[in-house]
DSSP file (Angstrom, degrees, kcal/mol; ACC not computed):
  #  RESIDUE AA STRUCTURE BP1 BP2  ACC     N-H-->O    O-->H-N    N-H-->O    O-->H-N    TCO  KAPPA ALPHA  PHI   PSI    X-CA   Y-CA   Z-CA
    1    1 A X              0   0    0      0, 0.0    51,-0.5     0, 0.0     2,-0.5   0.000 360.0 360.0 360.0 141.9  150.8  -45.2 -155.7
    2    2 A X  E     -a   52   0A   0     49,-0.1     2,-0.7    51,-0.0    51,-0.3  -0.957 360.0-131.5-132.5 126.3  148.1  -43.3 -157.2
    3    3 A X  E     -a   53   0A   0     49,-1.6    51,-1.4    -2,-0.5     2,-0.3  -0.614  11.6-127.8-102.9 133.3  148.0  -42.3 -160.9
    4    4 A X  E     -a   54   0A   0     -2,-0.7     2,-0.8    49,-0.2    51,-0.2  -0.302  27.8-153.1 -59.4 125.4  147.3  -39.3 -162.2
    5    5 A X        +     0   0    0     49,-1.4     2,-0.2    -2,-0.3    51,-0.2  -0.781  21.2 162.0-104.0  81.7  144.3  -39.6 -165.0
    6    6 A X    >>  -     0   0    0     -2,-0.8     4,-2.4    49,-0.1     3,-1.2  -0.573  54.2-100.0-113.3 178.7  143.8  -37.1 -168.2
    7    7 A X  T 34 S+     0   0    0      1,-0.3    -2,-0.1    -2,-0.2    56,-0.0  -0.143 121.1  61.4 -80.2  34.8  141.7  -37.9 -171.3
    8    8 A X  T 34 S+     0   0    0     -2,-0.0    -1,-0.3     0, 0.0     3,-0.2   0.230 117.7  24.3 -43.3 -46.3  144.8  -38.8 -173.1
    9    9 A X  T X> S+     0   0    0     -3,-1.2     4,-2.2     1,-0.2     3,-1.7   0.558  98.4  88.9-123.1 -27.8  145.7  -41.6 -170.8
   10   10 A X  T 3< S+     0   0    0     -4,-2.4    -1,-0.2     1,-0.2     5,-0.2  -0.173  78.8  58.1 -87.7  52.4  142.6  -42.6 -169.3
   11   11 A X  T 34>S+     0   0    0     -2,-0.9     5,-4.7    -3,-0.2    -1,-0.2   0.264 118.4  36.6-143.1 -38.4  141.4  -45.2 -171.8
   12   12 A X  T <45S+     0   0    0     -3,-1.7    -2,-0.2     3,-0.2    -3,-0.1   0.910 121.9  46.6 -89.3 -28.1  144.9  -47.2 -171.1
   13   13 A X  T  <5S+     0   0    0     -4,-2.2    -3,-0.2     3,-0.1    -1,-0.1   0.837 132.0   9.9 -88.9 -39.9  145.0  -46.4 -167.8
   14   14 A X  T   5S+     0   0    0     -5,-0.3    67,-0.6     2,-0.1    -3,-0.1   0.827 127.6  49.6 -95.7 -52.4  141.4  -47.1 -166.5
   15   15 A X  T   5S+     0   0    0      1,-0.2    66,-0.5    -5,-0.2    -3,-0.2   0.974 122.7  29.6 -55.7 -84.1  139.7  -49.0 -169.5
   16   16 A X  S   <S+     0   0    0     -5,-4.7    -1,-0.2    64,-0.1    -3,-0.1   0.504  85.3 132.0 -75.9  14.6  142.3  -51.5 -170.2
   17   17 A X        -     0   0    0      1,-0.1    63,-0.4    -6,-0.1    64,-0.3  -0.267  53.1-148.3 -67.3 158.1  143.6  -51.8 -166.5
   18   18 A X  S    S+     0   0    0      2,-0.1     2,-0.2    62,-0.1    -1,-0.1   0.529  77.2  65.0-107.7  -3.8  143.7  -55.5 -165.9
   19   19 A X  S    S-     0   0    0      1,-0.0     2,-0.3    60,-0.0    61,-0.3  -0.683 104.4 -82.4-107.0 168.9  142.8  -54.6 -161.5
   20   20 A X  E     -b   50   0A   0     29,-0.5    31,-2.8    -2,-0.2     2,-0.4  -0.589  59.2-149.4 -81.3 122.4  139.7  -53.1 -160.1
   21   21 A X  E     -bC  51  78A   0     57,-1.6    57,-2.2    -2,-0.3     2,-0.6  -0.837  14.8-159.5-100.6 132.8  140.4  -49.4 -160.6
   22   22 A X  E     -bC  52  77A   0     29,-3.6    31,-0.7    -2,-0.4     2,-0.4  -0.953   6.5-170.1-109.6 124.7  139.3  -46.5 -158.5
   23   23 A X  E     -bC  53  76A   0     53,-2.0    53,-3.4    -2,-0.6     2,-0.3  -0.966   7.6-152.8-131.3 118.5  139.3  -43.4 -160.1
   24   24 A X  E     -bC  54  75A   0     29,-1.0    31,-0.7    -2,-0.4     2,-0.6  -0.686   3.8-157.0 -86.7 117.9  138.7  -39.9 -157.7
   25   25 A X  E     +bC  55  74A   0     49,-2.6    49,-2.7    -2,-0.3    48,-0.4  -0.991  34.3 146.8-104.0 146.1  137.4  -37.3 -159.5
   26   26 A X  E     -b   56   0A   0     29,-1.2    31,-2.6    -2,-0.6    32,-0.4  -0.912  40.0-133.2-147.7 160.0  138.5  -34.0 -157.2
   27   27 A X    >   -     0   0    0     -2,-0.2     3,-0.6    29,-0.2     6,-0.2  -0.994  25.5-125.3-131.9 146.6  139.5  -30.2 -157.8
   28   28 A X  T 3  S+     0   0    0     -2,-0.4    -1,-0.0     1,-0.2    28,-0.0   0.434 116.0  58.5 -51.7 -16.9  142.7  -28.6 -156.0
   29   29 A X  T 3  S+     0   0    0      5,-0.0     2,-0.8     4,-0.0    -1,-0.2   0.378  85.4 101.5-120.2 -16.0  139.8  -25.8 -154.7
   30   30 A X    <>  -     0   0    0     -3,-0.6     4,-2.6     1,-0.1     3,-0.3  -0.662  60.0-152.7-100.5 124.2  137.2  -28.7 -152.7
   31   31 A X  H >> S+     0   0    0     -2,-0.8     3,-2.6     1,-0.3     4,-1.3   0.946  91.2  41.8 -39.7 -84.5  137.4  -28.9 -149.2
   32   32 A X  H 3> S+     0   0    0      1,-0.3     4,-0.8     2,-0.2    -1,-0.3   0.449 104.3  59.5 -66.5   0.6  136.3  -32.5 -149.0
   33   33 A X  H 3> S+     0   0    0     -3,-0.3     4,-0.6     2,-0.2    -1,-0.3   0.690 107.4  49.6 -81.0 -25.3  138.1  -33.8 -151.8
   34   34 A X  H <X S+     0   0    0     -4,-2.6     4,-0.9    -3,-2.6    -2,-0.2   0.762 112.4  54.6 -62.2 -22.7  141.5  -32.5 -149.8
   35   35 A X  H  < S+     0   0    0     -4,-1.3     4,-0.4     1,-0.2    -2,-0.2   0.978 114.5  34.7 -82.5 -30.2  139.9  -34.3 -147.0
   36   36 A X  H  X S+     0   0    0     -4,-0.8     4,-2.0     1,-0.2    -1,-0.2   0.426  92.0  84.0-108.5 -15.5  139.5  -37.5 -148.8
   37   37 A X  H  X S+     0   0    0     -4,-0.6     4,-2.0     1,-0.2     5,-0.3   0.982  95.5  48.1 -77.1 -45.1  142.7  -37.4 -150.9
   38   38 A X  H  X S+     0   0    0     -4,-0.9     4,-1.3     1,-0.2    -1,-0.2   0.857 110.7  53.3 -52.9 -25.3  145.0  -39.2 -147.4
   39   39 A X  H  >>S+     0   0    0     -4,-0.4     4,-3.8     2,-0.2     5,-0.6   0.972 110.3  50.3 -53.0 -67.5  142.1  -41.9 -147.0
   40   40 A X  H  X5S+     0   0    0     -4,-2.0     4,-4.9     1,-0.3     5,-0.2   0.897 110.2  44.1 -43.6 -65.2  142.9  -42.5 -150.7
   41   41 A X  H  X5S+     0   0    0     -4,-2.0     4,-1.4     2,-0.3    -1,-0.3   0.821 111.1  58.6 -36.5 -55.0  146.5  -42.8 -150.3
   42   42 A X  H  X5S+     0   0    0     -4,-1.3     4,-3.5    -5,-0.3    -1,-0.2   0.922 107.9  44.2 -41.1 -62.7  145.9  -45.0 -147.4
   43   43 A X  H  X5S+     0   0    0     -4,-3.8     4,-2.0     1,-0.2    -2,-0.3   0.939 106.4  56.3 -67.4 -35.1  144.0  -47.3 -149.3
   44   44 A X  H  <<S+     0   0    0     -4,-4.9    -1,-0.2    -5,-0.6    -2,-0.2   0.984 111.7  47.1 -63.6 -43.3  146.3  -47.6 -152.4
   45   45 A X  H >< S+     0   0    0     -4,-1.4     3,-0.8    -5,-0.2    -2,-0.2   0.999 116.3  49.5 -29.8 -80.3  149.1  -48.6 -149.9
   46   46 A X  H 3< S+     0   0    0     -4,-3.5     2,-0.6     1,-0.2    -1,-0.2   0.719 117.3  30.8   1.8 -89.0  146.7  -50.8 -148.5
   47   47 A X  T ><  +     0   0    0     -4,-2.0     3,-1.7    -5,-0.1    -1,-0.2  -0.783  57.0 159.7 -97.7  55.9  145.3  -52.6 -151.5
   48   48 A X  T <  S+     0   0    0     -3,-0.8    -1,-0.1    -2,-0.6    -2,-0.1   0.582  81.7  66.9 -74.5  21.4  147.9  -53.0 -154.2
   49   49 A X  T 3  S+     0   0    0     -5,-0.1   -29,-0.5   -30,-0.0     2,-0.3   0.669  99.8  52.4 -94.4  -8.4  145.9  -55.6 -155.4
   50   50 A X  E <  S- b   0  20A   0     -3,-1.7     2,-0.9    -6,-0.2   -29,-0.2  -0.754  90.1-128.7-108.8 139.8  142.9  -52.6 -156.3
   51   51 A X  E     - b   0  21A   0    -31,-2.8   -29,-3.6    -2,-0.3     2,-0.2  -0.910  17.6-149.0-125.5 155.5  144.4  -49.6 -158.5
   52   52 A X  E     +ab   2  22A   0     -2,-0.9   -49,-1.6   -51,-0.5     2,-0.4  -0.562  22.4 169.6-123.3 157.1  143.7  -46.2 -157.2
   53   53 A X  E     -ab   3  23A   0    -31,-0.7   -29,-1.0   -51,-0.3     2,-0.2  -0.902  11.6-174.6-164.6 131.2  143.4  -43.4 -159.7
   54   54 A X  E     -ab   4  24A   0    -51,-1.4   -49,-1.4    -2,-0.4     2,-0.3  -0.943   7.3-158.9-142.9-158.5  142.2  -39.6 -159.4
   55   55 A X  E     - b   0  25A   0    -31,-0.7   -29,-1.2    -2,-0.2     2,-0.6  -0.838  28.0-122.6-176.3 153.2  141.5  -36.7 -162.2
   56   56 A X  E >>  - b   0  26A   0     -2,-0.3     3,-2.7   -51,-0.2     4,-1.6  -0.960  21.0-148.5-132.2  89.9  141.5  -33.2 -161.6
   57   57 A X  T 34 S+     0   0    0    -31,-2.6     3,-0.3    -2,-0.6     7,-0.2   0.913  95.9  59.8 -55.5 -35.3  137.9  -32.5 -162.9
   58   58 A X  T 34 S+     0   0    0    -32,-0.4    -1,-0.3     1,-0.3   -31,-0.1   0.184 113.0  37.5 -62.0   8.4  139.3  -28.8 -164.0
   59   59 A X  T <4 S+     0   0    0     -3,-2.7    -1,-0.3     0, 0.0    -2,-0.2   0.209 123.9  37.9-126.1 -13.2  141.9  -30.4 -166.2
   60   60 A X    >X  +     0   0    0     -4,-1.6     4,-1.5    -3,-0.3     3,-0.5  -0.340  65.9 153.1-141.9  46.6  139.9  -33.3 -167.6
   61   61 A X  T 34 S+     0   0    0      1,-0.2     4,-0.1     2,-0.2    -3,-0.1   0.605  72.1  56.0 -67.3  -2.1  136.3  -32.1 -168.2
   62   62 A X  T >> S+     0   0    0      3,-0.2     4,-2.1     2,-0.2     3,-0.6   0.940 112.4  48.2 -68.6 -54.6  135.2  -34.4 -171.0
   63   63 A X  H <> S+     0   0    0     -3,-0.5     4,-3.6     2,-0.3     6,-0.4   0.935 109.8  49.5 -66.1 -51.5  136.2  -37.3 -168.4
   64   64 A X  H 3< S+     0   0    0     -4,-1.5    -1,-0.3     1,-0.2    -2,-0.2   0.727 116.4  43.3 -79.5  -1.6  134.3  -35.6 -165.7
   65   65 A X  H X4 S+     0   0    0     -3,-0.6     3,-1.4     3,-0.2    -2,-0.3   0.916 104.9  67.7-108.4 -52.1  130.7  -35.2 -168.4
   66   66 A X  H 3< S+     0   0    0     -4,-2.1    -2,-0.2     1,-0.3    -3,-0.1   0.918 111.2  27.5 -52.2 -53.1  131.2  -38.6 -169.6
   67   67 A X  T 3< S-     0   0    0     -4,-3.6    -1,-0.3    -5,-0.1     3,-0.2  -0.226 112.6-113.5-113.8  70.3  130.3  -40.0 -166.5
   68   68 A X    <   -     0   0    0     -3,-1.4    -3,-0.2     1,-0.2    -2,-0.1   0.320  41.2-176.3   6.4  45.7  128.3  -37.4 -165.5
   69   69 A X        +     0   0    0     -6,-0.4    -1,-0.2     1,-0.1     3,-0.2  -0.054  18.7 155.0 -44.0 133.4  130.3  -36.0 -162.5
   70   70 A X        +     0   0    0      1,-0.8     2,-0.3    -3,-0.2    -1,-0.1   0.605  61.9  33.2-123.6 -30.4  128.2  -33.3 -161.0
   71   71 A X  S    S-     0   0    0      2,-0.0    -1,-0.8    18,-0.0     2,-0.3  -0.730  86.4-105.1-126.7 156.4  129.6  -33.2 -157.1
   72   72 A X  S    S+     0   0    0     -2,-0.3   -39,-0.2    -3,-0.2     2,-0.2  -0.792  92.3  44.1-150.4 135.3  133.2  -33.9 -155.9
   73   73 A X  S    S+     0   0    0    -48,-0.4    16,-1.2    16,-0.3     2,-0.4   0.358  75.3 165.1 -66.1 149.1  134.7  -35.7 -154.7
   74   74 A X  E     -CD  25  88A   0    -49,-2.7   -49,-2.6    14,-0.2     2,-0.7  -0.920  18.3-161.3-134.5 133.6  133.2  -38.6 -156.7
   75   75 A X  E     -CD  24  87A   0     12,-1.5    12,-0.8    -2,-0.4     2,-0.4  -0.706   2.8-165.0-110.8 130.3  134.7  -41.6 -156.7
   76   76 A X  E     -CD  23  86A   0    -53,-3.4   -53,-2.0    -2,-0.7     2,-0.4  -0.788   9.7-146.1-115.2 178.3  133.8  -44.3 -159.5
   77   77 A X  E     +C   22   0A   0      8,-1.5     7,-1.0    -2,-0.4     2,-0.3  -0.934  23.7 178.2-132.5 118.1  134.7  -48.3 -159.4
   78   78 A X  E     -CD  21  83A   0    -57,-2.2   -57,-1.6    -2,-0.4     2,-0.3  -0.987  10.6-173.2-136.3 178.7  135.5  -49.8 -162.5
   79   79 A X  E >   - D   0  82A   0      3,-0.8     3,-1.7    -2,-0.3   -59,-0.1  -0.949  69.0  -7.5-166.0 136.2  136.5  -53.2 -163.5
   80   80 A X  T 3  S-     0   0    0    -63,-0.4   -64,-0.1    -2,-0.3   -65,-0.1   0.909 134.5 -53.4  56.4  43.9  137.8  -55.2 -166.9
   81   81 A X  T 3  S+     0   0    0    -67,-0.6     2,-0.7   -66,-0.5    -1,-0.3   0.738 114.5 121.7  70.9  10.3  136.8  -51.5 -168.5
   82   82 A X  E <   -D   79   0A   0     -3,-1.7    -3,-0.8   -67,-0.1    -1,-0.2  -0.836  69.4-122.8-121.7 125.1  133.2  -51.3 -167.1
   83   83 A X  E     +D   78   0A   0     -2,-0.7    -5,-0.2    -5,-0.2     3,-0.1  -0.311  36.4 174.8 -39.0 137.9  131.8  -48.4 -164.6
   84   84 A X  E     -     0   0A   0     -7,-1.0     2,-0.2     1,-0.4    -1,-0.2   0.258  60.1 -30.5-139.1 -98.6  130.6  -50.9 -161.5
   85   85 A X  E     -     0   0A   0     -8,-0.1    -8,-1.5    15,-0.1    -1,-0.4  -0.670  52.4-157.5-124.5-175.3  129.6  -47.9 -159.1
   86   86 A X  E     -D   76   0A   0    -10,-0.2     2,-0.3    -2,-0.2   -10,-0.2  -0.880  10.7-158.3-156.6 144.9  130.4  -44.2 -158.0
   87   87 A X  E     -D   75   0A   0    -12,-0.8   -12,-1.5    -2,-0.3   -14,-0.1  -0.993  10.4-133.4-123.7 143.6  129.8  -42.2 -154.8
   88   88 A X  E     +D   74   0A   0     -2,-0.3   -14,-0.2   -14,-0.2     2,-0.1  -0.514  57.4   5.3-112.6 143.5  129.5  -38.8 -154.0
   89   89 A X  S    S-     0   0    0    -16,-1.2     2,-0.4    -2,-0.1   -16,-0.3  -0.255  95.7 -47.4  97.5-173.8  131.0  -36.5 -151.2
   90   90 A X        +     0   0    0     -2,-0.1     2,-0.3   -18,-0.1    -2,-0.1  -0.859  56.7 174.5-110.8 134.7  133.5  -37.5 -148.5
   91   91 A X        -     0   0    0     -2,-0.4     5,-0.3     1,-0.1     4,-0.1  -0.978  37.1 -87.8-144.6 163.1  133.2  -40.7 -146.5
   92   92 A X     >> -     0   0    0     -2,-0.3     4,-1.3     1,-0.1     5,-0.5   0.437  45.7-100.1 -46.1-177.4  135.4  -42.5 -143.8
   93   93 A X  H  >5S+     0   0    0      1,-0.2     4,-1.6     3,-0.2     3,-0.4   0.971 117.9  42.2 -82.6 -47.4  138.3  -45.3 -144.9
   94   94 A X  H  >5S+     0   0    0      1,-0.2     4,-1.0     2,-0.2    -1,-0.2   0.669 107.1  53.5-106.8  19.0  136.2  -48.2 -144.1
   95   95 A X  H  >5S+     0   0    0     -3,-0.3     4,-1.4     2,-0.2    -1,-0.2   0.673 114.6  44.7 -79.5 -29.6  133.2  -47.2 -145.3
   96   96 A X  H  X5S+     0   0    0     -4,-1.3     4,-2.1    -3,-0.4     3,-0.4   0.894 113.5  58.2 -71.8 -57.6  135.4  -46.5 -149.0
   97   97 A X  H >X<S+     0   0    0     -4,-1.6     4,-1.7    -5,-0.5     3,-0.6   0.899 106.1  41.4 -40.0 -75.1  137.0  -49.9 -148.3
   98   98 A X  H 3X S+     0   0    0     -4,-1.0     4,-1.6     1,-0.3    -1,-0.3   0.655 111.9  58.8 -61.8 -28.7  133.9  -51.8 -148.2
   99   99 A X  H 3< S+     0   0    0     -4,-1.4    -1,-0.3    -3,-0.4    -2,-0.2   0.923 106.1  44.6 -13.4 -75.9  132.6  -49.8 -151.2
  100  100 A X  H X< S+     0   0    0     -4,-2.1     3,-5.3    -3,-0.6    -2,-0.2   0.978 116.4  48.7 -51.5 -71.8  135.4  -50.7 -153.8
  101  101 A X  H 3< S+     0   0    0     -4,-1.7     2,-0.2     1,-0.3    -1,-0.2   0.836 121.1  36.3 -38.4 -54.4  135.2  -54.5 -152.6
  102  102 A X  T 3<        0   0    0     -4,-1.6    -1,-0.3     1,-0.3    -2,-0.2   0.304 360.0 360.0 -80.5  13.8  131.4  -54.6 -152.9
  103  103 A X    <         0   0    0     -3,-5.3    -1,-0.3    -2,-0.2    -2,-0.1   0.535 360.0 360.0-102.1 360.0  131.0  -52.6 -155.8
């Protein structure tokens, strides 16, 4: 399952999550963030032990200037409320896999 993420919500949802959160930022309008959203899916199936996240950077644009989304897709890592990593662009499922863990 992957939960949807606005600035209203994302402070319990990301900040105080108590698993390694991934949080996608994408728009409805980027090619490679459509390509990347079934990888995503995949992995949240995957991994319920990881929780999987996205934000619609055109609905949440405070979120996407706080951490200083520039490109989408970007995908950030956070854990116990702290930003770990982010990467930019689309990249295969076990390159994202090994990301999260190692991030």
């Amino acid at each position: 399952m992957i939960t949807k993420i606005t600035e209203s919500n994302f402070k319990q949802e990301v900040l105080l999550s108590d698993k390694r959160t991934v949080l996608d930022f994408y728009a409805d309008w980027c090619g490679p963030c459509q390509m990347l959203s079934p990888l995503m899916d995949k992995l949240a199936q995957a991994h319920p032990e990881w929780k999987f996240c996205k934000t619609d950077v055109d609905e949440a644009p405070l979120l996407a200037t706080r951490f200083g989304v520039s490109v989408i897709p970007t995908v950030a890592v956070f854990n116990a409320g702290e930003l770990l990593d982010t990467f930019t662009g689309y990249q295969e499922e076990p390159e994202i896999e090994n990301f999260i863990r190692n991030a």
